[in-house]
N, C-alpha and C positions, 0 to 999 in steps of 0.2 A: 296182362295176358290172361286171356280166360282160357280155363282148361278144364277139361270132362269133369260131371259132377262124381265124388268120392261118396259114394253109400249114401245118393242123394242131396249132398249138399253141393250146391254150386261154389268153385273155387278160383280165386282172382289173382295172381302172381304177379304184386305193385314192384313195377321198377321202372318208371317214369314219371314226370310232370303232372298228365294224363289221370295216370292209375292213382296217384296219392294223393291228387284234389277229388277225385272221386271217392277214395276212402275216407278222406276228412270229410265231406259232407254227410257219410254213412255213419259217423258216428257222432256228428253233432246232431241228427235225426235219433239215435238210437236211444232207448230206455235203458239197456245196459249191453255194456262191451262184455265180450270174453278176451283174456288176451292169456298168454304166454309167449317165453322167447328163449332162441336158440341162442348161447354165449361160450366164448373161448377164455380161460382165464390161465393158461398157460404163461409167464414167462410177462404177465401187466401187469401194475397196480391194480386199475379198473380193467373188470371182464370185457372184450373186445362181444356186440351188440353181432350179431351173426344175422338173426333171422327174429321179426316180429311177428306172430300168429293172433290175427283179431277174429272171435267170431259175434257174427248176427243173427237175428231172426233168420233172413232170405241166405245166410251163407258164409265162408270165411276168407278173407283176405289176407294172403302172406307176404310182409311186406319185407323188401332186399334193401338191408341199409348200406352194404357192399357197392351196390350200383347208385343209389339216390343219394346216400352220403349224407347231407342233409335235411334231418328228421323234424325240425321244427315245428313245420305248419301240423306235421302228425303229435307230435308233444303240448302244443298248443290246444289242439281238439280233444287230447285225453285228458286234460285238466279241467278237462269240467265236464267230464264221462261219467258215469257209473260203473265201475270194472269188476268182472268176476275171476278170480283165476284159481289155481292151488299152488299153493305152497310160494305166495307171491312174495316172500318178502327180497328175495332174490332177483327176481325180474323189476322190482322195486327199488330196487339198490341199485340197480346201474342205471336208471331213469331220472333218480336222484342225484345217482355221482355225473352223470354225464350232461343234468341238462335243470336239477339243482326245479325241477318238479315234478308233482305227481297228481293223479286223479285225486278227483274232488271225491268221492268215494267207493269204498273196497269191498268184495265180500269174497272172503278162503275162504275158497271149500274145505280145505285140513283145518284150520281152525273151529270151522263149523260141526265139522267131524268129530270134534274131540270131546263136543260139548254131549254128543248123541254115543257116546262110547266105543268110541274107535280108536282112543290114542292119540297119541300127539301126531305123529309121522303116517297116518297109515298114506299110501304110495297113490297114485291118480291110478293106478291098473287094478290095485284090490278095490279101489271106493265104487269106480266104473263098473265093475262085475257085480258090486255088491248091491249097489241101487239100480245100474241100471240092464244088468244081466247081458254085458257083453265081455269078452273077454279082449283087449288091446292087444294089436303086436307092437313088442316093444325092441322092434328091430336095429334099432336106428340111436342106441342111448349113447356109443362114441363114437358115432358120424361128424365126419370130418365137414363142416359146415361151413368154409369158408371155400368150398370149389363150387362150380357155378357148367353147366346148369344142375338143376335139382333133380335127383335120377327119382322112378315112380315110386320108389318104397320108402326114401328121402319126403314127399309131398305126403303120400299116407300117412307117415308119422307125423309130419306137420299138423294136418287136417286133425287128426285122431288126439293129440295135446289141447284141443281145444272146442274140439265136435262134443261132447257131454256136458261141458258147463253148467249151463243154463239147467238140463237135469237136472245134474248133481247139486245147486240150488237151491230149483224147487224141491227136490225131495228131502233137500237136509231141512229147511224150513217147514215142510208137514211133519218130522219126525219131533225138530226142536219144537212145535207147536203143540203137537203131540205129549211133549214132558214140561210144558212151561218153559222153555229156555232160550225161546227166539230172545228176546232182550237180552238176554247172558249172553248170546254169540255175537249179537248185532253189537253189546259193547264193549267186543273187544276190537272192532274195525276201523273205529281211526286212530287208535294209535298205529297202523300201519302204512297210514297214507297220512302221517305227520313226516315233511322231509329230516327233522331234527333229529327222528330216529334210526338216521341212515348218517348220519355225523358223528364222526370221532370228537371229542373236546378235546380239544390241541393241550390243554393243561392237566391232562390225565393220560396220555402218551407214554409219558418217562415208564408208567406203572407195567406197561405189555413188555420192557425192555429186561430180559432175563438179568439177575444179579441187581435190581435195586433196592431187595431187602435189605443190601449188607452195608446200605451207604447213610452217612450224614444228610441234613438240610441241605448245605452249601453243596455237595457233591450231587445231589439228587437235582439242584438248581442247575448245575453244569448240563447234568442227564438231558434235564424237561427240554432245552434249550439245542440239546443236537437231536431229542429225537423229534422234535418240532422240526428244524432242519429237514432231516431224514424221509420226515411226514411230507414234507412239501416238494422236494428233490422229486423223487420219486412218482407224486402228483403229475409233476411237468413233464417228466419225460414217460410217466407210463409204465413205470418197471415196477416188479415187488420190492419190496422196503429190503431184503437181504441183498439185492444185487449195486445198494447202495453204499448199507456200511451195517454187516451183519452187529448182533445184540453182544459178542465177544470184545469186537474191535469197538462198539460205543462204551463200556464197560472199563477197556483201555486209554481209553482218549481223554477219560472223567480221572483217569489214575494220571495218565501223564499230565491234562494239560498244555499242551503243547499253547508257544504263543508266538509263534512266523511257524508258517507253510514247509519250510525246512526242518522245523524239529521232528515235523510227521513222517519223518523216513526214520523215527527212532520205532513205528507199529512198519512189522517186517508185513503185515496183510493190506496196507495202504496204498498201492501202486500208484505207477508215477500217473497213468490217468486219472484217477479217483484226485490227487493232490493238485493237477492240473484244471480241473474242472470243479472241484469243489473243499479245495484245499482253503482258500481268503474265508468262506462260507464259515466251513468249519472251525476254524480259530476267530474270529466273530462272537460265532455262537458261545465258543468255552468262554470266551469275555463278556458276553452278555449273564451269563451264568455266574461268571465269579463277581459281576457290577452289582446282583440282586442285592434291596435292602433285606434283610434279615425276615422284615413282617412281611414278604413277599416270596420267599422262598416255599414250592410245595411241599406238601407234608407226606412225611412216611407212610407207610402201607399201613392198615393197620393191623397191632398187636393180634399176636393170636388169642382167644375167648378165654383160654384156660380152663382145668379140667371141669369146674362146676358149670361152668356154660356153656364149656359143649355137650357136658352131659344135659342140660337143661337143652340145647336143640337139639339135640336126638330124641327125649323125651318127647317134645311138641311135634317131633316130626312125625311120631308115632299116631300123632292125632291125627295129627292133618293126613295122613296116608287114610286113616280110617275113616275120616269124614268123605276120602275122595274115593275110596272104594264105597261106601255106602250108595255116592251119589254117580257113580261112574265114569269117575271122572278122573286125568290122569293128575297124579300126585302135585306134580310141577307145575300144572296148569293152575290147582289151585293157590301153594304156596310155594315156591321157591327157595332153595336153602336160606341163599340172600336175604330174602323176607326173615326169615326164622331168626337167624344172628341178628341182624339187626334187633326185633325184638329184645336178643339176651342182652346187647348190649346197652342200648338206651332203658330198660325196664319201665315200657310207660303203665300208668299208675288210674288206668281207666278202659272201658271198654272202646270210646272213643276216641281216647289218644294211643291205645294198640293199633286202631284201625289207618289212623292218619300216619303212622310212624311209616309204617310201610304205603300208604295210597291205596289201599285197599278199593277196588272196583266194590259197586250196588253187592253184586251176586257174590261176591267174595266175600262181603261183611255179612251176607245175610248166613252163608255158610261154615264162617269159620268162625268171626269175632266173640259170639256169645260163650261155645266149647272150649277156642283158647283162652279166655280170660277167667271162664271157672277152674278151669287145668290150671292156669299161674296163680290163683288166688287162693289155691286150696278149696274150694266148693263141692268138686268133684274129683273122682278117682279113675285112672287107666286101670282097667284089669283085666284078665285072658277068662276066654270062658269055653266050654267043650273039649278043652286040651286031651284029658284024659279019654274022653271018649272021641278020636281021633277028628275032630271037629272043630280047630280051634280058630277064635275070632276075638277081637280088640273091641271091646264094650266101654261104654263112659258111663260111670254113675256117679 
């Protein structure tokens, strides 16, 4: 359905046969897609897919998975797109969950953003005003998106999440050009259209389950074992993992052990449908968990660093903040606390096994590897400087 062009761009509203072999052939033509997408994540596992916004050269197609239902032949043609969007890992993640792939390659604009000094987060309505001096209405951010049809300030908002892209792009790419940094932004984009990093490891589960610091091996086996269950219940039917068997009652169930479907009316939060529909399930699992060999049981969380090591990553954190305010860049984007402990706790014993401890990105090693390794090796000194003359800055000598 073609509809009046929005602030000159031509706009296509796919919800047939028709319209979605017309958009798959517009982007198996296209040099690069823009996309974004409308989603409900209300009361699902996976966010329910609401609305798809593609933009082109000649214009934007918004596509109604409500009515088409089946997205494939359009999932098919974006796997081997070139996509631009912001803040994609989101619209990423349910193209993964739901259809387990993604385009052949990615470029955020928030990402790209961050490299050029804007932060990690800055929003698609500051980036738009700031490069391309428009201001967004952003009328429409808890529009009810599963009523039909699209009312006109519904479509403007559509059109307007994906009418800039291509801009916002090219201008973050003259800027990054501009400081040396296209290659820093460009590599940080496929790990974002890697599907593996939109995958939970089923054997790191137990660890999100509130209360597994306080348990043994063998009980932590029980844990991995129902919240793998949990993981997957939940999968099938679509629901969040609490309307399954909240982190209280799994915590319970590792304490009771129950082994027949009946002892599970000893957890008074277990009702007779949860026990009727996933009660065999559950006593399964705590048997699978008490069956583990020994060398197969998961391992505890680990220990906390202890005081010399945490003072030792707060130390380096102090670097790393001041290597990324030098270079304008946000703190976390460079190092990560994760990064950091890690460090204290393996103490690797070179500048290039610092670097490999964590995987250290080209642009990461070029900016941090040489100053953290003088910093742990004694070489160099942190010290403050202008303090007193209300000036003060973090210097390395």
């Amino acid at each position: 359905m073609n509809l009046p062009a929005f602030s000159g761009l031509a706009v296509d509203v796919i919800d047939d046969a028709a319209g979605l072999a017309r958009t798959v052939d517009r982007i198996l033509r296209a040099e690069r897609v823009g996309i974004d997408t409308e989603f409900h994540t209300e009361k699902s596992y996976t966010p329910h897919l609401m609305v798809v916004q593609l933009l082109f050269d000649d214009g934007v197609a918004i596509v109604d998975p409500l009515v088409l239902r089946d997205l494939q032949l359009l999932i098919d043609a974006l796997a081997g797109a070139r996509v631009v969007g912001h803040a994609l890992s989101s619209d990423l993640r349910i193209l993964a969950d739901s259809y387990d792939t993604l385009p052949r390659a990615v470029y955020d604009t928030q990402v790209a953003a961050a490299f050029v000094g804007y932060g990690l987060s800055i929003s698609l309505l500051d980036l738009v005003r700031d490069l391309c001096g428009v201001t967004l209405r952003k009328s429409q951010t808890v529009s009810d998106w599963s009523l039909r049809p699209f009312t006109h300030k519904q479509l403007e908002y559509l059109v307007d999440d994906v009418k800039y892209l291509f801009a916002l792009e090219d201008g973050l790419r003259e800027k990054l050009r501009a400081r040396g940094r296209e290659g820093w932004a460009d590599e940080e984009m496929p790990a974002l259209a890697n599907v593996g990093a939109y995958r939970s490891d089923p054997r790191r589960l137990y660890l999100r389950v509130s209360g597994n610091a306080r348990m043994n091996r063998r009980e932590l086996g029980v844990l991995s074992e129902l919240a793998i269950l949990r993981d997957r219940y939940a999968r099938e039917r679509n629901i969040p993992l609490k309307y399954v068997l909240p982190d209280d009652v799994m915590v319970g169930l590792v304490q009771l052990r129950p082994r027949t479907v009946d002892e599970l009316s000893q957890l008074r939060r277990i009702d007779n449908g949860t026990r009727r529909n996933l009660g065999e399930r559950i006593v399964e699992a705590i048997a699978r968990g008490e069956a583990l060999a020994e060398s197969d049981l998961p391992p505890r969380a680990p220990k906390p660093l202890g005081a010399q090591r945490e003072a030792l990553v707060s130390t380096m954190a102090v670097l790393v903040s001041a290597i990324a305010a030098d270079n304008e860049l946000p703190t976390t984007l460079l190092l990560p606390r994760a990064a950091l402990e890690r460090i204290a706790r393996e103490a690797p014993q070179s500048p290039v096994a610092l670097g490999d401890v964590v995987n250290l990105t080209s642009w990461r090693r070029q900016l941090a590897v040489e100053p953290l390794w003088q910093l742990l090796s004694g070489e160099r000194v942190l010290r403050v400087e202008g303090y007193m003359e209300g000036d003060p800055r973090t210097v390395f000598d």
